[in-house]
Structure formats: C-alpha cells, structure tokens
N, C-alpha and C positions, 0 to 999 in steps of 0.2 A: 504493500500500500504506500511505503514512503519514499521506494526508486532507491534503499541502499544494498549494500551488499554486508554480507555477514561470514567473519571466520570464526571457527569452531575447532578448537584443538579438543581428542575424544579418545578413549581405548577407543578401537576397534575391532571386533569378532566377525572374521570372513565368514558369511555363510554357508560357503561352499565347500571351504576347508577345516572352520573351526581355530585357525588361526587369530590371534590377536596379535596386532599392529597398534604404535603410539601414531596418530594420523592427526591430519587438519585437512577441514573441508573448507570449501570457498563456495557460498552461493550468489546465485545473482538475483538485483532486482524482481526478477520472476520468478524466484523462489528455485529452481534448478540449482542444481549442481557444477558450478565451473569445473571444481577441480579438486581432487583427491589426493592427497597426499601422505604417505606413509614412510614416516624416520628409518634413514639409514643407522647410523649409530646407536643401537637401540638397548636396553635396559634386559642382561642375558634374563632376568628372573620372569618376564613376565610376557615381553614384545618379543616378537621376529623381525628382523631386517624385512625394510619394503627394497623393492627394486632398484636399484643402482642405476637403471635408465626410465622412470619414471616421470613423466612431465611432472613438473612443477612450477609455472607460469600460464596465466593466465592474463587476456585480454580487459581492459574496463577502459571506457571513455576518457578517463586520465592518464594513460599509458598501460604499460604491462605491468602486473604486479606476481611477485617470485614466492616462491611458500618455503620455507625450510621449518623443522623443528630441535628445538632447544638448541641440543650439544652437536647438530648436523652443520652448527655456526663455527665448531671448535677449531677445527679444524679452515684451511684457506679455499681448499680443492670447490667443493660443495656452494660455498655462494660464489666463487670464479664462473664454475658451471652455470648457475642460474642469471650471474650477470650478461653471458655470452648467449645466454637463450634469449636476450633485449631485459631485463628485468628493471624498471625503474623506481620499483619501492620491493622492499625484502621484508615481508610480516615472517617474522620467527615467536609463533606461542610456545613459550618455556615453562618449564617446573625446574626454576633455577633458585636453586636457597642461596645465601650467604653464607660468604665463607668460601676458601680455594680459588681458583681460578674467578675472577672477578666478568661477570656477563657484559656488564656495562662498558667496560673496557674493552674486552672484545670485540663486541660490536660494532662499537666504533674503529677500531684497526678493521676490519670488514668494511666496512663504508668506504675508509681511505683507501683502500686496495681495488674498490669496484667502480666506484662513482655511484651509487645508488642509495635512493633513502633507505632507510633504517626504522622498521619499529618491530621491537623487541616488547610482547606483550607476557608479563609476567605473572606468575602465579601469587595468591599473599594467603593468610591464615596459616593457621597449625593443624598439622594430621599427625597420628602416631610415630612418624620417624622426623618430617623436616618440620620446620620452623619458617616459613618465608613470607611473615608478616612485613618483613627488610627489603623482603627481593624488589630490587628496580627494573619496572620499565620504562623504557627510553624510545627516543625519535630522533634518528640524526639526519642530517642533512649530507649532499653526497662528499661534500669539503669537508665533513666529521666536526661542522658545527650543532652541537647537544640542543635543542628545541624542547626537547621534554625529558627529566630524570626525576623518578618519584618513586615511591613506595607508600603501602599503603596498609593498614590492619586487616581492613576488611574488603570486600569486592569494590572498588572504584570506578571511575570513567575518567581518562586522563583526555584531552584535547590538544591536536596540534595541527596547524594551520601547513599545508604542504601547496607551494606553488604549481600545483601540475597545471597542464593543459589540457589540451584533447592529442598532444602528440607525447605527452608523457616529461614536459622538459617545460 
C-alpha cells in the first residue's frame, strides 16, 4: 500500500530439503519477492552454507541494491563480488554483539574498498548466549563518510537520508 520495499533477515527451512539456511529476503512494493539470499559463512551448529554463486542484487528505482549477511562482510572477497554485480547500496542484516572484531569498523573498510553505500542493520536485546543491546548499526556513505552509528536497547528505527537517483548515483 505504501510503494516501499522490505528486508527480512530469517532462519530458513528448505522445504524440499529440510535444510536450514541464515537468509535475507528482499521484497518489493508489490509484495513479491526480489530476492533470496542465503549466508555463505555460516554458523556450523545450526545453518548450511547457501551457494557460492547465488545472486545477491537486486534492481529498485534508486539503483541496484546488494544483500550480504553478517560475517559474509568479514571477509573483502564477498562484497568485491556484489560491488562488480553494479551494487550501489550493500544492506548487510547482522546478529553482530560486541566485542572482537568491531562491525562498524569493518564496514566501513568495505565501503572504502567498493565505492558503495553501507547499511549494516543490526540486531539489539539479550537472548540466552549474546548481549547486543551495544550492537551498532550504521550507514556509510561510498567515501566511508559514517551518516548513521547507533545502538539501541530495544527494537529501533534509525533514518538516513541517501542521495540516490533513478540511476543509482
């Protein structure tokens, strides 16, 4: 009804196979399905690797937007890939606590190595192992200027103003 589109990071359970994958979905305006995406570097206790050759971009009126999940950012390879598939914003939904290797930071070295926006949507509250009431999500810009870093207790809505186009720039 409102003409946005919606991500959804989710277990998922293949029907077909009874598999479980860490995924994010992308839907559009018309309630469809962009795009499916399921985490390479995956969590051995619970997920199975999704496919190595899996699209992960997808088209919207503002340019192309790239999907990765969490720690699929860890690494350089992974968003190189999604920036050379045209990607001009990189939504990475994470279940990143605090502590170790810093997300925030990351991400941002990922922006300066691609040229593309950055939002890293992060998880908050406490479950029985993490704590990422801390965890920040952030919005960078493709010069790895920071636009939004926050954290938050409880479920949030953070805002940031991205200059696209209709050609992505």
């Amino acid at each position: 009804d409102y003409g946005k589109y919606i991500g959804i990071g989710l277990a998922e359970r293949d029907e077909a196979t009874g598999i479980y994958y860490n995924s994010a979905v992308v839907i559009g305006p018309d309630g469809g399905k962009l795009l499916r995406y399921r985490k390479i570097n995956t969590e051995a206790r619970w997920a199975c690797p999704g496919n190595a050759h899996q699209e992960n971009t997808c088209n919207t009126p503002w340019g192309r937007v790239g999907v990765l999940v969490c720690s699929d950012t860890y690494h350089g390879l992974l968003p190189r890939a999604t920036a050379l598939r045209g990607a001009d914003l990189l939504w990475v939904p994470a279940n990143w606590p605090p502590g170790g290797v810093d997300p925030h930071e990351l991400w941002r070295a990922r922006v300066l190595e691609n040229g593309f926006y950055l939002l890293g949507c992060n998880r908050t509250g406490k479950d029985r192992i993490m704590n990422c009431r801390d965890a920040v999500s952030c919005v960078f810009a493709p010069d790895g200027k920071e636009l939004v870093a926050a954290a938050a207790e409880e479920s949030t809505v953070f805002y940031a103003d991205l200059p696209l186009d209709e050609k992505g720039r």
